[in-house]
C-alpha positions as CSV (number, residue, x, y, z in Angstrom):
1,X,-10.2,47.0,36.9
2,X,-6.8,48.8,37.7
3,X,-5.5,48.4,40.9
4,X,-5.8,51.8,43.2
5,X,-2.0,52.1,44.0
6,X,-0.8,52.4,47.8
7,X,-0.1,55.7,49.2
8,X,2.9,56.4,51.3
9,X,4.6,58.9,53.4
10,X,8.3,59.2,54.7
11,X,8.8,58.0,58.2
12,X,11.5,59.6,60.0
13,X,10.3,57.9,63.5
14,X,11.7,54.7,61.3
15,X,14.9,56.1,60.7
16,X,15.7,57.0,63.8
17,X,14.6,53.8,65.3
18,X,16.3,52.1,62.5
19,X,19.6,54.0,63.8
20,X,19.1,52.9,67.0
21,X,19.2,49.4,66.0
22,X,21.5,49.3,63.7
23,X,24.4,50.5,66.2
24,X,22.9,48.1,68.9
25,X,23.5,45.4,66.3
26,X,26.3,45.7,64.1
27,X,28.0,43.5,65.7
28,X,25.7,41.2,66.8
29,X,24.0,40.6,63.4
30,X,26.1,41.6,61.2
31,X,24.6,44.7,60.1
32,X,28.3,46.6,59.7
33,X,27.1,47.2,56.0
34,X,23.7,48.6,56.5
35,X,23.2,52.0,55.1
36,X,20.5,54.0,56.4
37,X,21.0,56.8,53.3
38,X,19.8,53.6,50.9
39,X,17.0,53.0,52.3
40,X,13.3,54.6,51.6
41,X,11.5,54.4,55.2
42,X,8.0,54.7,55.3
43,X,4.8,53.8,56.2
44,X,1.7,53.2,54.2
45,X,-1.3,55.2,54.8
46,X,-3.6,52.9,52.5
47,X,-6.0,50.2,54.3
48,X,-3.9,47.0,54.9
49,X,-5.5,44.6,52.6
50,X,-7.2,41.6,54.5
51,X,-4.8,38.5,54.9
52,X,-1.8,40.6,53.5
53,X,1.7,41.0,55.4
54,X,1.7,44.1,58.0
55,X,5.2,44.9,56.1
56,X,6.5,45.9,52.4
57,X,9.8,45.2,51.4
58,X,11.8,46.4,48.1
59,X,14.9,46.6,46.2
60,X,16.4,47.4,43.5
61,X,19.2,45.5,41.8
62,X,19.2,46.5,38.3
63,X,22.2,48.8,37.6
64,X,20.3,51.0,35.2
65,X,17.2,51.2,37.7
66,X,20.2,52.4,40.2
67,X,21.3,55.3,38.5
68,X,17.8,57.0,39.1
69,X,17.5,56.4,42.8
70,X,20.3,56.5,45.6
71,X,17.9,54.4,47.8
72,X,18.2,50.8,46.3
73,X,16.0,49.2,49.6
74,X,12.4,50.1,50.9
75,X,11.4,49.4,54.3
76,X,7.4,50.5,55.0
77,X,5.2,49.6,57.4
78,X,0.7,49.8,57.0
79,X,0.3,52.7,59.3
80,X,-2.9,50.8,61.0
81,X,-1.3,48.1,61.9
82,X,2.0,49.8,63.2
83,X,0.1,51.8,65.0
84,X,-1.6,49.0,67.2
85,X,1.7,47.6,67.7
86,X,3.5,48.0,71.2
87,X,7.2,49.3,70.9
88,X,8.9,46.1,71.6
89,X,6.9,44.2,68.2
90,X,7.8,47.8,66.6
91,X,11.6,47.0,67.1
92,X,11.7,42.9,66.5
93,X,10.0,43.4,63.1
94,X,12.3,46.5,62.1
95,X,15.2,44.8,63.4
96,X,13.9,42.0,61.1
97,X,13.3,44.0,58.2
98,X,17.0,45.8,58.4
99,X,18.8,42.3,58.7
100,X,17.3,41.6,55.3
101,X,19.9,44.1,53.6
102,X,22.7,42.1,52.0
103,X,26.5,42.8,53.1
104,X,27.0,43.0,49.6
105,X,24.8,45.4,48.5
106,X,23.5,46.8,45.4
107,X,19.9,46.1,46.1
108,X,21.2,42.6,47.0
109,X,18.6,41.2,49.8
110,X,19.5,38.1,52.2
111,X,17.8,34.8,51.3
112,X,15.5,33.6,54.1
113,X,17.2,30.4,55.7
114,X,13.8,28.0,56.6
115,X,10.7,30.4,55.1
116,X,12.9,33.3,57.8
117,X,16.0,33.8,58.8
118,X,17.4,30.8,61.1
119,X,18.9,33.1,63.7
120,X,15.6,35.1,64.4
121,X,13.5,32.0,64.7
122,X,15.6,30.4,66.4
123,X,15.8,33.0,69.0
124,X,12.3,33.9,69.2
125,X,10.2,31.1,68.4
126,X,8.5,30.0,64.8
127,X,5.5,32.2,65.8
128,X,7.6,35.1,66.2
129,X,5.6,37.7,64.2
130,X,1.8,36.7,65.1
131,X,2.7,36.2,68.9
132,X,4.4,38.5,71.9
133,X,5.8,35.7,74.0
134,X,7.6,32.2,73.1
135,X,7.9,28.9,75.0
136,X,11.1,28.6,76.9
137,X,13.2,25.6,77.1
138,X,11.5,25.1,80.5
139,X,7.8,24.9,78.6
140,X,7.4,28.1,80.0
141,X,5.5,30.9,78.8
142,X,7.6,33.8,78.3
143,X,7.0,37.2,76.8
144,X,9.4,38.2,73.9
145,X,12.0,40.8,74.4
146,X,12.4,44.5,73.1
147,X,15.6,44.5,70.9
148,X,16.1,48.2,71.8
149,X,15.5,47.1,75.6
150,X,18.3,47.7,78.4
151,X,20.9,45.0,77.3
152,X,21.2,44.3,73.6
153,X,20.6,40.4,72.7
154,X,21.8,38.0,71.6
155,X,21.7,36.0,68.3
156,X,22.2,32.2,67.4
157,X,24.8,31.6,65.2
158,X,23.9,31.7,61.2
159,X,23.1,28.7,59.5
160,X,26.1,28.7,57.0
161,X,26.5,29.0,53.1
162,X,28.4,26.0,51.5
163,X,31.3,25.7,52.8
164,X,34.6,24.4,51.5
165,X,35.3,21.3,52.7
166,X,38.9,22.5,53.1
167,X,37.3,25.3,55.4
168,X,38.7,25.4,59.5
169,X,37.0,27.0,62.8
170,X,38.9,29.3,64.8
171,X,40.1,27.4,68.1
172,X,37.2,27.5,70.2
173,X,34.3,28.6,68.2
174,X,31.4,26.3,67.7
175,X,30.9,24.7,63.5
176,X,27.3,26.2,62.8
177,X,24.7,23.7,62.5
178,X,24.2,22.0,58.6
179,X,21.1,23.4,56.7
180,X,19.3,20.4,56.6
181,X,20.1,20.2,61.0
182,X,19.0,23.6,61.5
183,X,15.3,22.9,59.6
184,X,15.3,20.0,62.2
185,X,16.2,21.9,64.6
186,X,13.2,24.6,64.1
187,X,11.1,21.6,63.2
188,X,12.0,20.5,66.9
189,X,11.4,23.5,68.7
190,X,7.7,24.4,66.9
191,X,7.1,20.7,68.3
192,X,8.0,21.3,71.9
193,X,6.3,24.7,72.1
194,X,3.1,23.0,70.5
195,X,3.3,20.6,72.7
196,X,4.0,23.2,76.1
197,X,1.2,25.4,74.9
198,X,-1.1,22.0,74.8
199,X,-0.1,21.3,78.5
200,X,-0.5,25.3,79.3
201,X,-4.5,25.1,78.2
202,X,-4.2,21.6,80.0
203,X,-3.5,23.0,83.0
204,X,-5.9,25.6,82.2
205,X,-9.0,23.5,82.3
206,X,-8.0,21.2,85.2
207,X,-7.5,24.5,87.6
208,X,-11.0,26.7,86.3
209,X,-13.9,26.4,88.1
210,X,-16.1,23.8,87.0
């Protein structure tokens, strides 16, 4: 049985968000090299299959494949489910999206660091994408920001890229943690929020009604 393809319409409301972001961050993240006139932005108006990602990525590295298209990256969106978002999720998973564009580009995309990109999980929590809020260092239930909010954030540093062992830090600047430090470090914070949510419902129980 052939597959009934996916329907999709240009999103302009992306771009321009996608604008926004980009000039908040370029700094920030790195996005210096992201450009908006490569990239197809869109949502898809076809029912979000059940258990599939809210969000479709794409690219196009092939030179050949290049010389038919002058946008080498996709970015698109189910329309349901972007609909049902609230702004602030809206922003995190463009933001998200966008930092996936390579520096070098070419179609090129960013590898993820631990299953995602280090400096987003690290910021935000492991559960980034399925939950609004994040456990503070505190155990603290905290709702997570709106990238496009009043002050831009701010990013952990990158988990770096094999380094030369001849390589020096600037005076002042902090060495970026080894890969295999920064899984443990993730590894370590899903732990402690696991562990805070477990004392949240804890609490939870002891203080309802019985």
């Amino acid at each position: 049985m052939a597959r009934t393809p996916r329907e999709f319409t240009v999103s302009k409301d992306l771009r321009d968000l996608a604008e926004e972001l980009v000039e908040r961050y370029r700094e920030g993240l790195g996005l210096d090299d992201v450009n908006l006139d490569e990239i197809y932005f869109a949502l898809c108006t076809s029912p979000k299959p059940e258990n599939s990602q809210a969000y479709i990525l794409g690219n196009v590295t092939s030179a050949l494949s290049r010389r038919v298209t002058e946008r080498p990256y996709q970015i698109a969106f189910y329309e349901d489910t972007w609909n049902e978002w609230s702004d602030a999720k809206k922003h995190r998973m463009l933001l998200w999206a966008l930092y996936h564009i390579s520096p070098e580009g070419e179609g090129r995309m960013r590898k993820h660091d631990v299953k995602d990109f280090y400096r987003f999980i690290s910021t935000w929590g492991a559960n980034w994408q399925s939950n609004d809020f994040f456990i503070n260092t505190n155990g603290e239930r905290e709702e997570l920001p709106d990238p496009l909010g009043v002050k831009a954030l701010e990013f952990d540093v990158p988990m770096p890229r094999d380094e030369d062992e001849g390589d020096t830090l600037e005076e002042g600047t902090t060495a970026p943690l080894p890969v295999d430090a920064s899984i443990a470090a993730v590894a370590e914070q899903i732990d402690a929020q696991n562990q805070a949510l477990q004392n949240l419902a804890k609490e939870d129980e002891d203080t309802s009604p019985s």
